[in-house]
C-alpha positions in Angstrom: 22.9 23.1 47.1 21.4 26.4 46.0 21.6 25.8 42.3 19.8 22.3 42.9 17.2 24.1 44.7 17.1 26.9 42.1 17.1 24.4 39.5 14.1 22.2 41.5 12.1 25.7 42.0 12.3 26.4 38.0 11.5 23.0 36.7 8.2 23.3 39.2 7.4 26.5 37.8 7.6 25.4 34.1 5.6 22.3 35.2 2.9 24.6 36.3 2.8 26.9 33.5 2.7 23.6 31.0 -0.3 22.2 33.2 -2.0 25.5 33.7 -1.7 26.3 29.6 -2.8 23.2 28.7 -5.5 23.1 31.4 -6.6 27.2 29.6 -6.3 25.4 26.3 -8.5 22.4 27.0 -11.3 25.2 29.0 -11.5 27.8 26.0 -11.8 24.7 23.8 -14.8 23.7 25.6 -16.4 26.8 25.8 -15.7 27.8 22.1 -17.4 24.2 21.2 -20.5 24.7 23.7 -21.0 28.4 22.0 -20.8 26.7 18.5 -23.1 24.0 19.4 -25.6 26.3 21.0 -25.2 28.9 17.9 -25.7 25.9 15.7 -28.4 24.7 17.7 -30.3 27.4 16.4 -29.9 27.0 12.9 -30.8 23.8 12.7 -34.0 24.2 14.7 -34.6 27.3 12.0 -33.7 25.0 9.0 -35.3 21.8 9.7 -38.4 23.1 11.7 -42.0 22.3 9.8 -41.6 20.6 6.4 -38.5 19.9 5.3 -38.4 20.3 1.9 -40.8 23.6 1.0 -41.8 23.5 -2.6 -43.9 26.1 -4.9 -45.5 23.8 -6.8 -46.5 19.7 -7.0 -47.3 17.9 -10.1 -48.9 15.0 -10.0 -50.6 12.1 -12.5 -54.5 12.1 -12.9 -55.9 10.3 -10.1 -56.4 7.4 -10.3 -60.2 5.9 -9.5 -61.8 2.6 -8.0 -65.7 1.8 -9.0 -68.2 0.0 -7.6 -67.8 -3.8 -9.6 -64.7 -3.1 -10.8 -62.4 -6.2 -11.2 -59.9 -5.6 -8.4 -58.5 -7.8 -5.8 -57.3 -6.3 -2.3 -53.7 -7.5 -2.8 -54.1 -5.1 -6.4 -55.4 -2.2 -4.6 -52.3 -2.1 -1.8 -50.0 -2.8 -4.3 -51.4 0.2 -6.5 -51.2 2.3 -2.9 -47.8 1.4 -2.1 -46.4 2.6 -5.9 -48.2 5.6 -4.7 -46.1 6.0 -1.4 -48.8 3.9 1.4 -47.4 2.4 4.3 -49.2 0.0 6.3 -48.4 2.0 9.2 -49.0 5.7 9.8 -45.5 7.6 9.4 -44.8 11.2 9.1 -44.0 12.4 5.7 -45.9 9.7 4.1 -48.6 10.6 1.5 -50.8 8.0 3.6 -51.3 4.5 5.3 -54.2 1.6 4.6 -55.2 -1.0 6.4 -56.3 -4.3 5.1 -58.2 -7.5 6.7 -59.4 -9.8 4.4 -61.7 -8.7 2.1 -61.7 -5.0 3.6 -59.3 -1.9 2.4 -59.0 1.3 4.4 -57.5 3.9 2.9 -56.4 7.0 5.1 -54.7 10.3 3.4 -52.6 12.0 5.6 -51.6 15.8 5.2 -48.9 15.7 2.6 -51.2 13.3 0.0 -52.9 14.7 -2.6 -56.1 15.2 -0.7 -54.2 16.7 2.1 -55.6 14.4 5.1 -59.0 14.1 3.6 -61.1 11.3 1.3 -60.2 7.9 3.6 -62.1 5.2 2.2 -63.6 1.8 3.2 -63.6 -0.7 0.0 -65.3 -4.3 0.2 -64.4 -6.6 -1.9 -66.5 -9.9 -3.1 -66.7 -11.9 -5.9 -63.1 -10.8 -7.4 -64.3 -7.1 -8.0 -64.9 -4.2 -5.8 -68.3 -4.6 -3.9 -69.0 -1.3 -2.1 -67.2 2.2 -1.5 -67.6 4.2 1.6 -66.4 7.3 2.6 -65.4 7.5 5.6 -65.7 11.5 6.1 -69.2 11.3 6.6 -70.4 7.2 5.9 -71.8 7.7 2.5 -71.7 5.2 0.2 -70.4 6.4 -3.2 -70.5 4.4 -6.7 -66.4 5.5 -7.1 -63.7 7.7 -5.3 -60.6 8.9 -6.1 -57.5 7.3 -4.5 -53.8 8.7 -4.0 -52.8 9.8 -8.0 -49.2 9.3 -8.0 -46.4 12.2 -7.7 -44.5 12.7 -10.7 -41.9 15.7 -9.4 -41.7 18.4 -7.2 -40.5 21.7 -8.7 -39.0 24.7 -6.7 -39.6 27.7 -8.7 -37.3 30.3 -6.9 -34.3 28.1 -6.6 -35.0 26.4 -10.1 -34.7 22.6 -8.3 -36.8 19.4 -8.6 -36.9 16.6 -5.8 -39.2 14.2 -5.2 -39.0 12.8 -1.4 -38.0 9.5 -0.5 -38.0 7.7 2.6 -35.4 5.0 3.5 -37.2 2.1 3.5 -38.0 3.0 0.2 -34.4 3.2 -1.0 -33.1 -0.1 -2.6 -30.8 -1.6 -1.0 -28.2 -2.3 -3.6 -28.3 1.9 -4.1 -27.6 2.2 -0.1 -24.5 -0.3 0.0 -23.1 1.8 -3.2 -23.8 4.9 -1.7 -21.9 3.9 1.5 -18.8 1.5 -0.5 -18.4 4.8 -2.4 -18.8 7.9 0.6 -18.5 6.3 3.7 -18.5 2.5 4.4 -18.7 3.5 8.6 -21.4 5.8 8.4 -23.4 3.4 10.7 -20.6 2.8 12.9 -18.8 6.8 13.4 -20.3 9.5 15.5 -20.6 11.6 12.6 -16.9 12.4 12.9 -14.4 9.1 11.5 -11.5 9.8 13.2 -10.5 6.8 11.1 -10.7 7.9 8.2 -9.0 11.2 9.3 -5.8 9.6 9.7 -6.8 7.3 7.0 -7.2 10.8 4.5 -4.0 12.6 6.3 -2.0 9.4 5.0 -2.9 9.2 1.7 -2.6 13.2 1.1 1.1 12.6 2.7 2.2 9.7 0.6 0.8 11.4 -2.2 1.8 15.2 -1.2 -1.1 16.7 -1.9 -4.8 16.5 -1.3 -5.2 12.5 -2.2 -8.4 11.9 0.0 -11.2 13.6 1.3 -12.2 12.9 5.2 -16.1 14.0 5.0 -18.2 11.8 6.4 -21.9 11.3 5.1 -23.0 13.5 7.4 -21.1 16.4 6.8 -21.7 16.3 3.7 -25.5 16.2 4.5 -24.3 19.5 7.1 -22.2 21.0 4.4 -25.0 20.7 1.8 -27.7 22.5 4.3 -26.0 24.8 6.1 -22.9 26.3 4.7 -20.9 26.5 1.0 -18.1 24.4 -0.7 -15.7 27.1 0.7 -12.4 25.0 1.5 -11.5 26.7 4.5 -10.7 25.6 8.4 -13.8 27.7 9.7 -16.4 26.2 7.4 -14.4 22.8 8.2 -15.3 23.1 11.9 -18.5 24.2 11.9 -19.5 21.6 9.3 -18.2 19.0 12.1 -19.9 20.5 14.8 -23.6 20.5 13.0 -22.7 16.9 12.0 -22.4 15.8 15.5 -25.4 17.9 16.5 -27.6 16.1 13.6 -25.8 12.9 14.5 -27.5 13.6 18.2 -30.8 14.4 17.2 -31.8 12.1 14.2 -30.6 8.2 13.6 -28.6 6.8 11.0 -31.3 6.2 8.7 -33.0 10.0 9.2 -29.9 11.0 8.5 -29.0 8.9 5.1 -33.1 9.9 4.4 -32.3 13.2 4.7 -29.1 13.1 2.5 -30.5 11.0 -0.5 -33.7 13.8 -0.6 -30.8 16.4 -0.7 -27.7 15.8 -2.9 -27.5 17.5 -5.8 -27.4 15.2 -8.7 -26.7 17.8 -11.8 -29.8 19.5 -14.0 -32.1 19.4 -16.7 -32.4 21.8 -18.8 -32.9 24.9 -16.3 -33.8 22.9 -13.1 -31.4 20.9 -10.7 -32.1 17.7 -9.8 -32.1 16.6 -6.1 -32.6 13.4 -4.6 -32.2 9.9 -5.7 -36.0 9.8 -6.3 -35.7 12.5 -9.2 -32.3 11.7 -9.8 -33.8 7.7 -10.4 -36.2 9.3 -13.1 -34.3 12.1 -15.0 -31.5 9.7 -15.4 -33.3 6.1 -15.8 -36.6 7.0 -16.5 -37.5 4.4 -13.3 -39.3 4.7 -9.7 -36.4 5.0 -7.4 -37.9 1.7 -5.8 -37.6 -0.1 -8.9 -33.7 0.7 -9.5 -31.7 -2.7 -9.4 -28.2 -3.6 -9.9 -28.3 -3.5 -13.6 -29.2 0.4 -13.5 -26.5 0.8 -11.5 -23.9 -1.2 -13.5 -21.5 0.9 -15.5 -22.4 4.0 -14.1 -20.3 6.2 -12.4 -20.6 6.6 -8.4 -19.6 10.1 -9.1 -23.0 11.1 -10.8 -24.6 9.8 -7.5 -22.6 11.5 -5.2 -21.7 15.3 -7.4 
């Protein structure tokens, strides 16, 4: 009877230690995730506050010019706009956004156009041509104004980069769906971490013995490529998963894919890197990003869009 007891009074006692480890295990894993999330918190507010993307210099076509009886239509003059970056809508980042009813264009610079916020514009048409140009600064009616000249490349003079910013809606959509079949066909389904393809990776590097597969998700790739180096280690590996859950929290999927196809590094030219998918489209096809179609794409390798 006293050994049973004993026995009863030791398994207890083990049971407790078990449940009280585990129990320390789970709280200093909570704590040591809510210190690297605050920490991280930080640093992203740091990296991604004010404009994004800082650049030295912008270079950009002559601009272009509409004149009083020109031969323009409306539809010519948005379609000219939107080449140029115009939304119909007013969204931050945007060189600008026009308005058009009927036979009336409004054209409205915001602070990262080529005028910097300024010459908006008021254009009649009648007849087939341009009728009358106002300003609408001040309500004086001019003879001919400048409107949005278009960006050729941005250039970052003390990291040696060029980019030119994209939004999403500007992507094509054939480039997103290869982006995705190539890196990560769940972005818009995973919470920034794919436990999936976790197991899916720790598989394939076990059949294979030996790294086989990576298990980077978009977004830590979009963390990695901010915030830290290609260091392989455990450290970097965490905190690369922490920021992606942080940015997966703050932004939505298509910020997020924004923000990676303004960022990836896409090789150089001559001295300069390329970034983007906008400056990646020109340096390597000579073609606006929104012009890129399936035969671009054909027969080159995923690997030069995602380096």
């Amino acid at each position: 009877m006293r050994i049973r007891i004993h026995r009863d009074f030791v398994l207890s006692r083990l049971g407790l230690t078990i449940v009280g480890g585990g129990l320390a295990l789970v709280l200093f894993a909570g704590g040591l995730f809510a210190y690297l999330w605050f920490a991280y918190s930080r640093m992203i507010d740091q990296r991604l506050s004010g404009r994004m993307f800082q650049t030295s210099a912008q270079i950009y076509s002559a601009p272009d010019r509409v004149f009083d009886g020109e031969v323009l239509t409306p539809t010519q003059l948005v379609s000219q706009l939107q080449h140029d970056g115009y939304n119909e809508t007013k969204i931050d980042g945007a060189p600008g956004w026009y308005s058009i009813n009927g036979n009336v264009v409004e054209i409205h610079p915001l602070r990262d156009s080529y005028f910097e916020g300024k010459n908006a514009l008021h254009v009649n048409f009648a007849g087939g041509g341009v009728s009358s140009i106002t300003l609408l600064d001040n309500g004086n009616v001019v003879e001919s104004a400048e409107v949005e000249p278009e960006l050729l490349t941005n250039l970052f003079d003390t990291s040696r980069e060029k980019r030119r910013s994209v939004r999403f809606d500007d992507l094509p959509k054939v480039l997103v769906n290869a982006v995705l079949s190539a890196e990560d066909k769940r972005f818009f389904e995973h919470p920034g971490f794919d436990f999936v393809r976790v197991f899916g990776a720790a598989w394939a590097d076990l059949r294979h013995k030996g790294i086989a597969q990576g298990a980077s998700t978009l977004t830590m790739q979009l963390s990695r490529s901010f915030f830290f180096s290609t260091e392989r280690t455990w450290h970097r590996k965490v905190a690369e998963t922490v920021v992606a859950l942080e940015l997966e929290h703050r932004f939505n999927k298509q910020q997020i894919f924004e923000l990676y196809a303004n960022e990836i590094y896409l090789g150089n030219r001559g001295s300069f890197a390329i970034h983007g998918f906008a400056e990646g489209s020109l340096a390597y096809f000579n073609e606006d990003i929104r012009d890129i179609a399936l035969p671009f794409l054909h027969g080159i390798s995923l690997s030069v869009w995602s380096a």
